[in-house]
C-alpha positions in Angstrom: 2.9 -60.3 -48.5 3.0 -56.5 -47.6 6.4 -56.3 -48.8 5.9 -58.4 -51.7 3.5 -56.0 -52.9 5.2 -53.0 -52.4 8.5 -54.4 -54.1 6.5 -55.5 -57.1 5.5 -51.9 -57.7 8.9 -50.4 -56.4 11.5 -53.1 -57.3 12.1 -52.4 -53.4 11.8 -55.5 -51.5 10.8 -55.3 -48.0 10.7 -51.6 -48.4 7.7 -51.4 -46.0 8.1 -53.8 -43.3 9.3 -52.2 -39.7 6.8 -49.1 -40.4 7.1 -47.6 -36.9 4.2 -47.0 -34.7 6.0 -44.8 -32.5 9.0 -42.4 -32.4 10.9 -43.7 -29.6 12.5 -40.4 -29.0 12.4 -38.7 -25.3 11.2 -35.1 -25.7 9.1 -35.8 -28.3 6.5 -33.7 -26.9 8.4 -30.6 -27.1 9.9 -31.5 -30.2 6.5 -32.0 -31.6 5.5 -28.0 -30.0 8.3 -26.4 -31.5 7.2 -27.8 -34.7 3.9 -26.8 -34.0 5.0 -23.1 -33.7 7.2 -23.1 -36.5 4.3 -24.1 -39.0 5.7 -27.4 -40.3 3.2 -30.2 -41.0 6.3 -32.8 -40.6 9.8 -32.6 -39.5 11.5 -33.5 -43.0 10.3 -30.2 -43.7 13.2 -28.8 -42.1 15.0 -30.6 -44.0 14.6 -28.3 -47.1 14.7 -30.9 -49.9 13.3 -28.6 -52.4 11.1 -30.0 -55.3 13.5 -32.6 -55.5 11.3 -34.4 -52.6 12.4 -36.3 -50.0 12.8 -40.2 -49.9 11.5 -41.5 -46.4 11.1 -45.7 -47.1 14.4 -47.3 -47.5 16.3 -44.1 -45.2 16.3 -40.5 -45.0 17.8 -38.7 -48.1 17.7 -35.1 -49.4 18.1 -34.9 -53.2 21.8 -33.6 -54.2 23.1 -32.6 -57.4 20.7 -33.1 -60.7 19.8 -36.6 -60.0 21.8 -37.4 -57.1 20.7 -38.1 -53.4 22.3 -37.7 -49.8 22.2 -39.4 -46.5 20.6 -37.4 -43.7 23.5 -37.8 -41.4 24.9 -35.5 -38.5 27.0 -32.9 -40.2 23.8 -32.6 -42.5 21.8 -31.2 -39.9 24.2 -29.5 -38.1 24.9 -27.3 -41.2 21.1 -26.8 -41.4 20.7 -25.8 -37.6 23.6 -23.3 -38.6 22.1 -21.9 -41.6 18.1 -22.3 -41.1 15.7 -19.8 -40.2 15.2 -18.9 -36.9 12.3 -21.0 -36.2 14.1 -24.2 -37.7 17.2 -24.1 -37.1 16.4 -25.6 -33.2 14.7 -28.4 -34.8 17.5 -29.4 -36.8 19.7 -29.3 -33.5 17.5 -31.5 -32.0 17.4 -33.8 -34.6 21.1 -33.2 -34.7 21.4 -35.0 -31.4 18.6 -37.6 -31.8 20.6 -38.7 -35.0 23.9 -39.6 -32.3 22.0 -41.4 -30.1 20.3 -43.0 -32.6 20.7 -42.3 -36.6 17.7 -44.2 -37.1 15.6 -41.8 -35.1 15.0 -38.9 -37.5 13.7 -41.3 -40.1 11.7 -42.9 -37.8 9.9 -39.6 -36.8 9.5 -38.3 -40.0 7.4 -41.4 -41.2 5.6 -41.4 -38.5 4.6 -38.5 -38.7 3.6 -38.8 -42.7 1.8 -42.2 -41.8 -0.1 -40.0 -39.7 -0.8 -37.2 -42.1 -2.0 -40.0 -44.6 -4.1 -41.7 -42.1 -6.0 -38.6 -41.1 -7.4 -38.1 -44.8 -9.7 -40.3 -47.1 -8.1 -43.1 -48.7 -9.5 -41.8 -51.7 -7.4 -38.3 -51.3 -4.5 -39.7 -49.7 -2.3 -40.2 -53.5 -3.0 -36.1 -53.9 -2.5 -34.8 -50.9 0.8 -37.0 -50.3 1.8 -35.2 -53.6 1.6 -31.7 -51.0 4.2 -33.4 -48.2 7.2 -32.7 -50.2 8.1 -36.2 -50.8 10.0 -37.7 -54.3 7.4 -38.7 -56.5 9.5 -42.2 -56.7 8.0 -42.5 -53.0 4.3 -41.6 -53.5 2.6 -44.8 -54.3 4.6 -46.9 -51.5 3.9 -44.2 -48.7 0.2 -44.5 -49.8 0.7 -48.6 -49.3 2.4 -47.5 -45.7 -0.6 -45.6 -44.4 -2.8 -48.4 -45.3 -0.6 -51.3 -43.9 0.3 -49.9 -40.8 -2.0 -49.9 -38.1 -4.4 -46.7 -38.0 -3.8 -45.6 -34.0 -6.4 -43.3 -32.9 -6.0 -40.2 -30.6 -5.2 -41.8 -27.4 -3.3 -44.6 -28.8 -0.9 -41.7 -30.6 -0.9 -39.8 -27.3 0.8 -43.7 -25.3 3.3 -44.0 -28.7 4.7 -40.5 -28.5 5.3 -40.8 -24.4 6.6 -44.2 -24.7 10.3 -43.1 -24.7 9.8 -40.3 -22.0 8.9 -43.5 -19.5 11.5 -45.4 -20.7 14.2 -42.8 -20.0 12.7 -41.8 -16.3 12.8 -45.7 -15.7 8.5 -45.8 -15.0 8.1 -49.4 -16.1 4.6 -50.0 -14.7 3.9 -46.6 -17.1 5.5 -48.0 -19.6 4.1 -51.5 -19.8 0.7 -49.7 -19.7 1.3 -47.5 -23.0 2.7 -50.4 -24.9 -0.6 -52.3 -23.9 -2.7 -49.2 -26.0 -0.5 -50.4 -29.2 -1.3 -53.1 -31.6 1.2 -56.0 -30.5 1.3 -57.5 -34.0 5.3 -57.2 -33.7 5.0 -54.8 -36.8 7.5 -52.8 -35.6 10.8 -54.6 -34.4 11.7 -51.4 -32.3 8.5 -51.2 -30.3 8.5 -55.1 -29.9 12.4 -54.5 -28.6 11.3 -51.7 -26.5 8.2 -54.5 -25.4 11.0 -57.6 -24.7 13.0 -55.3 -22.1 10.3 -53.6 -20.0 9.0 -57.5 -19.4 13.4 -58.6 -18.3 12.9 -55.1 -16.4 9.8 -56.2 -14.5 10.6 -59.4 -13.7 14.0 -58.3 -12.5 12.0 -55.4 -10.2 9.4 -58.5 -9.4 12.2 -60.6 -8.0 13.5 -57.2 -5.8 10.4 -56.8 -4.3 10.3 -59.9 -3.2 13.2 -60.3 -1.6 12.4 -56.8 -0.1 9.5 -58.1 1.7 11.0 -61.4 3.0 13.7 -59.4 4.7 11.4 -57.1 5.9 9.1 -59.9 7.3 12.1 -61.5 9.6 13.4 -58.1 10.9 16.4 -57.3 8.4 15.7 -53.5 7.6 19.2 -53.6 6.0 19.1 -56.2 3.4 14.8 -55.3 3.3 16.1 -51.5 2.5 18.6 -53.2 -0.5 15.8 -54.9 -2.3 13.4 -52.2 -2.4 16.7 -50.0 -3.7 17.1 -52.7 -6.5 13.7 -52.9 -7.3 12.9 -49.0 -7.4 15.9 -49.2 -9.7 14.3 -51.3 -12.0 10.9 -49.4 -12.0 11.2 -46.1 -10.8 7.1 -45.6 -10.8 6.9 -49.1 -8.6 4.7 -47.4 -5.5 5.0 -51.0 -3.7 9.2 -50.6 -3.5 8.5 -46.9 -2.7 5.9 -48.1 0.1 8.5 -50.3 1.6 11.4 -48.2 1.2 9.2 -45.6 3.1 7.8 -48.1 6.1 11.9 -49.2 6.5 13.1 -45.3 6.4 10.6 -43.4 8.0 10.4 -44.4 11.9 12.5 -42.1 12.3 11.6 -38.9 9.7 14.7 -37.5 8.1 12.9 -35.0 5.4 11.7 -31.8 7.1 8.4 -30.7 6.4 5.9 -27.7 7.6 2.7 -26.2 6.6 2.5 -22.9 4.9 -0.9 -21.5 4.2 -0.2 -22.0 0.1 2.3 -24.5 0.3 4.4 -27.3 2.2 7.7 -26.3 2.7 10.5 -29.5 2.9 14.3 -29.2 4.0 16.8 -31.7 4.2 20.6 -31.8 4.4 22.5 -33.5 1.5 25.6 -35.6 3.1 26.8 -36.8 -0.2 30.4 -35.9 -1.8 29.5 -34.1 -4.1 26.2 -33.0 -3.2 23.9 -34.4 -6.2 20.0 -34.4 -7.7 17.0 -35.1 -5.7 13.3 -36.5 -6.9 11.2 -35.2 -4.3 7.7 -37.9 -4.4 4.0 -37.0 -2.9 2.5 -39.8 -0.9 -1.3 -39.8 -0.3 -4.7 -41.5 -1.0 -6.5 -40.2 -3.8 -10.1 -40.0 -4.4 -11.2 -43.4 -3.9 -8.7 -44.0 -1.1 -6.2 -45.6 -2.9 -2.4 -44.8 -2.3 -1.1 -42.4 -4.7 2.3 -40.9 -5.7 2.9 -37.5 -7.5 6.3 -35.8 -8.9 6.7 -32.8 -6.7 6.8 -30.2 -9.4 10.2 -28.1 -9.4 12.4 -30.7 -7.7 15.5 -28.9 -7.2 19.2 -30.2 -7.7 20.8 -29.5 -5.0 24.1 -27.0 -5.0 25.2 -27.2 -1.5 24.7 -29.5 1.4 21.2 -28.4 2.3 18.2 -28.4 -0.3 14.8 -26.7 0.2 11.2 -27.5 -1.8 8.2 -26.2 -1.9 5.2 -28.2 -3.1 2.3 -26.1 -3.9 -0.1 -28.6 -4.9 -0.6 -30.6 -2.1 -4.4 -30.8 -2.0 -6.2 -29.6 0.8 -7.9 -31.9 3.4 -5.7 -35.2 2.4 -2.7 -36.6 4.2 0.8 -36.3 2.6 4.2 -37.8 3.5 6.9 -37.4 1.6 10.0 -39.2 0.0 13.7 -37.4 -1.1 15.5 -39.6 -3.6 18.9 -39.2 -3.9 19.7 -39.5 -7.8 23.7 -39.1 -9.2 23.4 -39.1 -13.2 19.3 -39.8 -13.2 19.9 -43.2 -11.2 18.8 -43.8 -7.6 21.8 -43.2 -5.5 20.7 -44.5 -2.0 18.0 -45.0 0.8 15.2 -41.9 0.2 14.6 -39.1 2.9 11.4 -39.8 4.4 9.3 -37.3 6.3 6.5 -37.2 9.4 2.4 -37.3 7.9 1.0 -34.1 7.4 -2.4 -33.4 7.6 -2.6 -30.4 4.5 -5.0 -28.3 6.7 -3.8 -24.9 6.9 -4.7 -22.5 10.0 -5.6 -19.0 9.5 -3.0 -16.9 9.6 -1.6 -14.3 11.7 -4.8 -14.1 14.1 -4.7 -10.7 15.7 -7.1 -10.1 18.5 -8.5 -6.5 20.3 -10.9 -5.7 22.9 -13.5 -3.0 22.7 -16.5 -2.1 24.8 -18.7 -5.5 26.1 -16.2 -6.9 22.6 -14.0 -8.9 20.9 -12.9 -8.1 17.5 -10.4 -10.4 15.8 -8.4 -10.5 12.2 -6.9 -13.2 10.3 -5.7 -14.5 6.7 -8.0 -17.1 5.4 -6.2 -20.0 3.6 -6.6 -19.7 0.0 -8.1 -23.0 0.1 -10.1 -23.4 3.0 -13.9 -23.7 2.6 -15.0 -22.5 6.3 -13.7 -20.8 9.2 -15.7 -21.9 12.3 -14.7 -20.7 16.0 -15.9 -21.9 19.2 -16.0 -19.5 22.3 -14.8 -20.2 26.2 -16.3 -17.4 28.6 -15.0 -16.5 32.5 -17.3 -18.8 33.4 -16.6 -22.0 31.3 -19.5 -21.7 29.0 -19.1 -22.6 25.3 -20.6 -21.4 22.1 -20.1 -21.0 18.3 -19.6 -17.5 16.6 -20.6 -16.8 13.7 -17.3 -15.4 11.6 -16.0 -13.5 8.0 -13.8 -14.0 5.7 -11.6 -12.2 7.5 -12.2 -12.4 11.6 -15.2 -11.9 13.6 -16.8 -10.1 16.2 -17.9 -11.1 19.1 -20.5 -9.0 21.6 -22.1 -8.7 24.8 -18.8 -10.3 26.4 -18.6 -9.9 30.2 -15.4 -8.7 31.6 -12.5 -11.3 32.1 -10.5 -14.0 29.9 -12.1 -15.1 26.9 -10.5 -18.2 25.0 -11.2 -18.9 21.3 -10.5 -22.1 19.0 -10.3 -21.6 15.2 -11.1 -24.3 13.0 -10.7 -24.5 9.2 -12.7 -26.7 7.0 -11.5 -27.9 3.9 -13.2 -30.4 1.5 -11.0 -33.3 0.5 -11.0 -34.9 -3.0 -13.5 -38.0 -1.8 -16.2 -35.1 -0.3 -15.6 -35.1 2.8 -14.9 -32.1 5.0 -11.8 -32.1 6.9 -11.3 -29.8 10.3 -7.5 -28.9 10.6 -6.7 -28.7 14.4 -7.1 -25.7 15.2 -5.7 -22.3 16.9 -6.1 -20.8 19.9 -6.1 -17.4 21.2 -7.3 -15.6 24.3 -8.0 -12.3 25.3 -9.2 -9.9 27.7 -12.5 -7.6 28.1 -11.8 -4.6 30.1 -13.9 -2.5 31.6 -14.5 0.9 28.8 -15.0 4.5 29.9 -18.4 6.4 29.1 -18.3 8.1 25.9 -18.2 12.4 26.1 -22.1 12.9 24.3 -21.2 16.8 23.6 -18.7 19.3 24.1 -19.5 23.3 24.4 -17.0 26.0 24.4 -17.7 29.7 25.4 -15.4 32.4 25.5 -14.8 34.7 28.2 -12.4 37.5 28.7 -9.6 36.2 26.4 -9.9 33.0 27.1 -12.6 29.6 26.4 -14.1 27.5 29.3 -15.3 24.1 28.0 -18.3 22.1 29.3 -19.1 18.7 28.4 -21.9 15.8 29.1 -21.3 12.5 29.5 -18.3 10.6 30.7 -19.9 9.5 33.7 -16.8 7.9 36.0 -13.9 8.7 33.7 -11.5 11.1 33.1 -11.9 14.0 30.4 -9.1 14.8 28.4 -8.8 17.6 26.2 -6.5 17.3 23.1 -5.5 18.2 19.5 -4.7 15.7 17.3 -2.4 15.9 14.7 -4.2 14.8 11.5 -7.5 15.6 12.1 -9.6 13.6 15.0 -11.1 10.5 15.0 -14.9 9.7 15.0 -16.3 9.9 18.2 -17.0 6.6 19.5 -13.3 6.0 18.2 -11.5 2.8 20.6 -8.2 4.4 21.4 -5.4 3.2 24.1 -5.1 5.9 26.4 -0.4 5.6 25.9 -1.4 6.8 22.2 -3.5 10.0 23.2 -2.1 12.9 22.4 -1.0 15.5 25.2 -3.4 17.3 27.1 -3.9 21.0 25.9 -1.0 22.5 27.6 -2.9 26.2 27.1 -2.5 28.4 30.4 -5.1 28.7 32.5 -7.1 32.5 32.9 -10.5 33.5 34.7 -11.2 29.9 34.9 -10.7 28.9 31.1 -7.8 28.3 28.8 -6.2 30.7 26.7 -5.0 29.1 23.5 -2.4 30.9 21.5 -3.0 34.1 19.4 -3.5 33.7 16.0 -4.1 30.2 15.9 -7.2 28.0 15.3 -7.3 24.5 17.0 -9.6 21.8 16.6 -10.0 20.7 20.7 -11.5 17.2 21.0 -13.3 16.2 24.2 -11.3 12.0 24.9 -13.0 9.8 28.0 -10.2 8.3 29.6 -10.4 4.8 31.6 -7.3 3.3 32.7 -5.6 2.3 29.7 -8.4 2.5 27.3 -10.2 5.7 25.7 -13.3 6.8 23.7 -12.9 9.5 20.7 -15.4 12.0 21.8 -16.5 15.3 19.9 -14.7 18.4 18.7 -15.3 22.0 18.7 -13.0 24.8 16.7 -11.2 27.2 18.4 -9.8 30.3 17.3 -7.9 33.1 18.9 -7.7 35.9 16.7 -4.1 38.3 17.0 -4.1 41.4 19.4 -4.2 44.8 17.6 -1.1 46.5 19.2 -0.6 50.6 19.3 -4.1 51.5 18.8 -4.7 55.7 18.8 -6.7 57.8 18.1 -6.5 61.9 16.9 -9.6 63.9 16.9 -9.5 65.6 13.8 -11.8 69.1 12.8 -15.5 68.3 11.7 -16.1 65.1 13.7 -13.5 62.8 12.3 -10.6 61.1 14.1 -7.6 59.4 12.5 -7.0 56.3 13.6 -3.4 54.4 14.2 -2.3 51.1 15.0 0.7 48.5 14.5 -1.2 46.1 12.1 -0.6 42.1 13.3 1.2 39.6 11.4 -0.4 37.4 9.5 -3.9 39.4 9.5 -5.6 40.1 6.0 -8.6 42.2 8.0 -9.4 44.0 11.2 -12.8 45.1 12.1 -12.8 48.6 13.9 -15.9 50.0 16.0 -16.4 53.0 17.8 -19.9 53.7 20.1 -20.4 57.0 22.0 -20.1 57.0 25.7 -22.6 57.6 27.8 -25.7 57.2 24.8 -25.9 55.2 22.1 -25.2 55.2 18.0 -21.5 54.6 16.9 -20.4 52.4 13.9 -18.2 49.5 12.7 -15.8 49.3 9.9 -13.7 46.2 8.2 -10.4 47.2 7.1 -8.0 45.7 4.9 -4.5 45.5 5.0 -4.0 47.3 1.7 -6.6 50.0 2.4 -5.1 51.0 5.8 -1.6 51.2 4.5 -2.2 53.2 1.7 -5.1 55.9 2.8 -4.9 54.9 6.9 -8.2 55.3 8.9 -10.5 57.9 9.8 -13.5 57.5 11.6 -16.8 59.5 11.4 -17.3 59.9 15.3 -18.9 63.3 15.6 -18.2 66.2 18.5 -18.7 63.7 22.0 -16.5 61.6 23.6 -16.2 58.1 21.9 -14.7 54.4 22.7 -12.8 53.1 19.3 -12.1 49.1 19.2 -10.2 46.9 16.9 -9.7 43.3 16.4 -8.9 40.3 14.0 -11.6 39.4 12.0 -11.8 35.8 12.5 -10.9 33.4 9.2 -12.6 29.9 10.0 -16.1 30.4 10.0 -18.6 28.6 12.8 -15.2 28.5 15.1 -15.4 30.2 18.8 -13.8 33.5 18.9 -11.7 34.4 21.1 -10.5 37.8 21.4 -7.7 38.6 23.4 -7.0 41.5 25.4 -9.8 44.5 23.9 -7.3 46.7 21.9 -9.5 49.7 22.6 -8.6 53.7 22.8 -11.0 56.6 24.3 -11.7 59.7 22.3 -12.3 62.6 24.3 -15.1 64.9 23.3 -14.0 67.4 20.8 -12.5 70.4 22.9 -10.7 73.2 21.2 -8.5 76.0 23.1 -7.8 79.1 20.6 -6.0 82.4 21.7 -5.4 85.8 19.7 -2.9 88.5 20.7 -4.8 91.5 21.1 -4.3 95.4 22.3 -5.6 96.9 25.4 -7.5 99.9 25.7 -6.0 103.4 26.7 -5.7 104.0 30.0 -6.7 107.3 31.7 -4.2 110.3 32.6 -2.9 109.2 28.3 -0.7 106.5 29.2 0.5 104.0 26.3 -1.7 100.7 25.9 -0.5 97.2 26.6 -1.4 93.8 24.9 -4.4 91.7 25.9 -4.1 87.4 25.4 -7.4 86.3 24.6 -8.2 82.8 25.4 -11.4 80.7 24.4 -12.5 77.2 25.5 -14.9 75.4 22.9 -16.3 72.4 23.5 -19.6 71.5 21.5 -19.7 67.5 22.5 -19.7 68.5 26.4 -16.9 69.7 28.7 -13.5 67.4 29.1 -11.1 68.0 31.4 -9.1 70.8 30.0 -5.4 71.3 30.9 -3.4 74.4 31.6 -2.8 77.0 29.3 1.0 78.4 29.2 1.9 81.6 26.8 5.8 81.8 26.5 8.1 84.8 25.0 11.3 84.5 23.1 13.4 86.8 21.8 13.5 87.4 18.0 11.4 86.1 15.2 11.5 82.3 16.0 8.5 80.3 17.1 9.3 78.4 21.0 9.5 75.2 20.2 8.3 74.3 23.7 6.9 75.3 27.2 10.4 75.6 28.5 11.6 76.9 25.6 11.4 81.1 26.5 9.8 83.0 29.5 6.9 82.0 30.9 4.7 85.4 30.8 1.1 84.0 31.5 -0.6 81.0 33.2 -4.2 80.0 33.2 -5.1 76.6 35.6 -7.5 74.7 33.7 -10.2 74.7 35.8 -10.6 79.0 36.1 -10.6 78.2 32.0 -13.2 75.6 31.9 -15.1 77.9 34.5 -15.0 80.9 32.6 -14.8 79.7 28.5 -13.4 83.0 27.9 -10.7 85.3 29.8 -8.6 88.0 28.5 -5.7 88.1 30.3 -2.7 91.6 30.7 0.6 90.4 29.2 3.6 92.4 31.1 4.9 95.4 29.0 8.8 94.0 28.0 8.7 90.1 29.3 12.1 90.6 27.6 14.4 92.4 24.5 11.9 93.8 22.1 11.5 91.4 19.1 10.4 88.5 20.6 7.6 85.9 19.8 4.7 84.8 21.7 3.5 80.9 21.8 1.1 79.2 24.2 0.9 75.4 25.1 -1.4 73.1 27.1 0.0 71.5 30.0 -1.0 68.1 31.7 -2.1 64.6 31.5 -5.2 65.9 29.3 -2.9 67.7 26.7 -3.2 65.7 24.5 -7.0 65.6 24.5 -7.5 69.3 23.8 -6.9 71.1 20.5 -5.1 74.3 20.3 -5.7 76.7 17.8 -2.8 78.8 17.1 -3.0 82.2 15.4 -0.9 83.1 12.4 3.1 83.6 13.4 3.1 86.9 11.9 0.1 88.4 14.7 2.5 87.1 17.9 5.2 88.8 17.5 5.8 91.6 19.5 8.6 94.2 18.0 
């Protein structure tokens, strides 16, 4: 009657009958997303039929020419896949290739997908809004009659039309029979009820399989028990009782390698086929409700070579897995499956690393990403068990007494029908040994160029003193003793060390048992640079100018200078820049004084340690002058000779004065020495310190007249004595 009715409107008899409620394409899906994404409400969109509309009911046809029409065919939509935008041109590939397999397939998309579109609206909009679809205005009223004829499918039913050929193609019959049950079964649609008449031949052919299977396996023939499984698995790939069987005939003896990563399960097998060819790698558990279940392992590889690897990352945790390798060659079961040992999916924590400390026990792992709880159970030296309480990441146990200590860890993961599942556990032991005493405090004092060290604590164990590169430790720091650095190799002096000018070390105090250590703490050292060829020159009014080699490396020196023998003195800091520009004098009045220098030190709170004192003594200020006088006129008229006058002044107290030399040389030229000329007069120091003044007879012609007089001071104390010299003109002698 349906068809009746449309042909009386249309003049198109049987126009509507076979209106399909599904596509019966494979990828339909996808198909479907890429339409999706490229904005089309309906695939004959791509079709670009202009406002000529496309005609849908009696085939698929693009308007051509003024009133003309044209077949959707193959080299149709291969011209549109080369010419289309880029979003539609991969439909029309598709469609391309849906139309050689089956050139009623894009038709049969395209009205179900307008059925659909109609469906979704109000009747009493649906004869407007198909007017929107792009479809020939010849077609309006009979697509209108098509979405009220057909059966309206609601979400889920859509969801079981548009999957139906993706089962049919993998070969899941039991899936399939249970989508065509969602559909109306009116017969409708001649495909679907095709599609319905061959899954029922396919089931009763896997029906007849299985049984066979399981008579053979019942009297002992694994062989001909393994051949009906095949042929039934053939039939219906999704048929979990032929997979069951296959697995109880295969797996006595596991085939498929399998191991437990802590995110994953990891499968190997070896691929003896010529060629090597495609594997389906299946799940086997017990879902919630303890019933078996099987899963697609996602990623199945094809193999390349003779060996294949998997990994199947979601294996739940807590449930028991075995797993199946199907050989496929061209998407068809090729021969008996790979089977593999049960696996409990409990993963252990990883990489447990375990290290002894004082009375303790610390330990690090990797938690399993899935586990829920981490539980371990102790074993002392003497057999006694207990639980320890443990992190994310280890634990810590305390108070241990010292000997082997054994430890099981346990992770707890919650499987899918709530219950909490143990996996089997690692174990680990270690050992407590026995820990030095910790160093409490450290002191060092300097003494005579060097430091001596004193420390507290460490009561039984061996004292180490060290500088570690990198800065120390905290003290209370768990070393091993073979990763200490050396001992302070500083030579020893006056009962302490003398660490190297110029430096500054941080010295830490390490307690040393056997092969284990405790960080103890650390005091600063520094030894300042010695402040080589230090003099000093007593200069007129008080002052003395001061002379040194200044050390490398030094930015300032502090110099001092006290009075001997009472007190006073002073202390000056010098720059670098100030002593070679202006050098140094010192204020240190008439008396003898002590001058010092040093480093000033450049990390403050550190221990100074001064090396050898550079140190210089200042005599007190002693002056010998002299003046070339006449003598007096002797009785009886005779001619007068020449007196040397000689005075010792010595206003900061007497120093040990030296001897006093005058020397002659002929002609006008200074003597440049003592032993440059004739000696003509000698005065020991001690007759000059005696008497301050003396005048002292010069001979009459100590040689040639011209010559030139000079006196110098002999001896070690020379140098300590200032001589003030007359003019040259007043000494010489013509």
């Amino acid at each position: 009657m349906a068809g009746q009715e449309f042909g009386h409107h249309l003049g198109l008899p049987r126009a509507l009958s076979g209106l399909p409620l599904s596509p019966l394409v494979p990828g339909y899906g996808t198909l479907a997303a890429a339409q999706h994404a490229a904005r089309l409400r309906h695939l004959g969109e791509v079709l670009g039929a202009g406002p000529g509309g496309l005609r849908v009911l009696d085939g698929l046809y693009v308007p051509a020419g003024a009133r003309g029409r044209r077949r959707v065919d193959v080299a149709l939509l291969e011209a549109l896949a080369a010419s289309a935008a880029p979003a539609a041109a991969p439909l029309a590939a598709r469609l391309a290739e849906l139309h050689r397999a089956d050139p009623q397939a894009p038709r049969r998309i395209v009205l179900y997908q307008l059925i659909n579109l109609l469906q979704d609206q109000p009747e009493d909009r649906r004869e407007s809004f198909v007017r929107t679809l792009g479809v020939h205005q010849s077609e309006t009223a009979g697509l209108v009659a098509a979405a009220r004829l057909r059966p309206r499918l609601d979400r889920r039913q859509r969801d079981a039309a548009e999957s139906l050929a993706d089962a049919r193609a993998q070969g899941r019959l039991h899936r399939l029979r249970a989508l065509l049950d969602r559909l109306p079964g009116d017969g409708a649609d001649p495909a679907l009820t095709a599609v319905r008449a061959e899954a029922a031949e396919r089931l009763r052919t896997a029906e007849d399989a299985l049984r066979a299977g399981r008579r053979a396996e019942e009297r002992g023939d694994r062989e001909a028990a393994s051949a009906g499984y095949l042929w039934a698995l053939h039939a219906a790939s999704d048929d979990r009782r032929a997979l069951g069987g296959l697995v109880r005939v295969h797996g006595r003896r596991p085939t498929l390698g399998i191991e437990l990563a802590p995110d994953h399960v990891e499968l190997t097998w070896q691929d003896t086929r010529e060629p090597p060819g495609e594997w389906r790698l299946l799940r086997l558990y017990r879902d919630g409700r303890g019933r078996p279940a099987v899963r697609t392992v996602r990623g199945s590889v094809t193999a390349a070579a003779a060996a294949g690897t998997a990994r199947d990352t979601e294996a739940e945790p807590g449930t028991t897995v075995r797993y199946a390798a199907l050989p496929l060659r061209d998407g068809r079961l090729d021969g008996p499956p790979l089977v593999s040992r049960r696996l409990l999916v409990a993963p252990e924590v990883e990489r447990p690393v375990l290290t002894d400390g004082p009375e303790r026990i610390d330990c690090t792992w990797h938690r399993p990403p899935g586990a829920a709880d981490v539980t371990v159970e102790h074993t002392g030296p003497d057999g006694r068990t207990s639980r320890l309480a443990a992190r994310d990441d280890g634990f810590t146990a305390t108070g241990l007494v010292s000997g082997s200590h054994a430890f099981r860890i346990v992770c707890h993961y919650r499987s899918a029908d709530g219950r909490t599942v143990p996996s089997p556990g690692v174990r680990a032991t270690a050992t407590v040994h026995p820990w030095p005493e910790p160093v409490r405090t450290l002191t060092a004092r300097p003494a005579d160029g060097a430091v001596r060290f004193a420390w507290t604590g460490a009561e039984g164990a061996e004292v180490r003193l060290v500088a570690w590169p990198g800065g120390a430790p905290e003290p209370g720091s768990e070393l091993r003793a073979d990763a200490l650095p050396a001992p302070l190799d500083w030579p020893e002096s006056a009962g302490g060390l003398c660490p190297p000018p110029g430096t500054y070390t941080e010295v830490a105090a390490v307690a040393v048992r056997g092969a284990r250590a405790l960080a103890g703490p650390v005091v600063g050292v520094e030894a300042v640079r010695p402040v080589p060829g230090l003099t000093a020159h007593r200069l007129p009014d008080g002052q003395a100018r001061i002379g040194l080699d200044w050390p490398e490396g030094v930015s300032h020196l502090v110099v001092g200078w006290a009075p001997v023998g009472s007190t006073g003195g002073g202390e000056r800091t010098v720059t670098a820049h100030a002593y070679r520009r202006g050098g140094l004098h010192l204020p240190v009045g008439p008396g003898a004084v002590r001058v010092r220098a040093a480093s000033v030190p450049r990390v403050p709170g550190a221990v100074v340690v001064v090396p050898a004192a550079a140190e210089v003594l200042v005599p007190p200020d002693t002056a010998v002058a002299y003046q070339l006088l006449r003598a007096p006129r002797r009785l009886l008229g005779r001619g007068r000779g020449r007196l040397l006058r000689v005075t010792l002044t010595a206003p900061g107290g007497l120093a040990e004065v030296p001897e006093f030399v005058c020397v002659a040389r002929g002609g006008t030229l200074r003597p440049r020495n003592a032993a440059d000329g004739t000696t003509v007069l000698r005065i020991p120091g001690p007759e000059l310190a005696r008497h301050g003044s003396l005048e002292r007879e010069l001979p009459a012609a100590p040689c040639p007249a011209p010559y030139t007089l000079r006196c110098f001071l002999l001896g070690e104390h020379a140098a300590s004595v200032r001589l003030e010299e007359p003019s040259l003109a007043s000494l010489v002698v013509r």
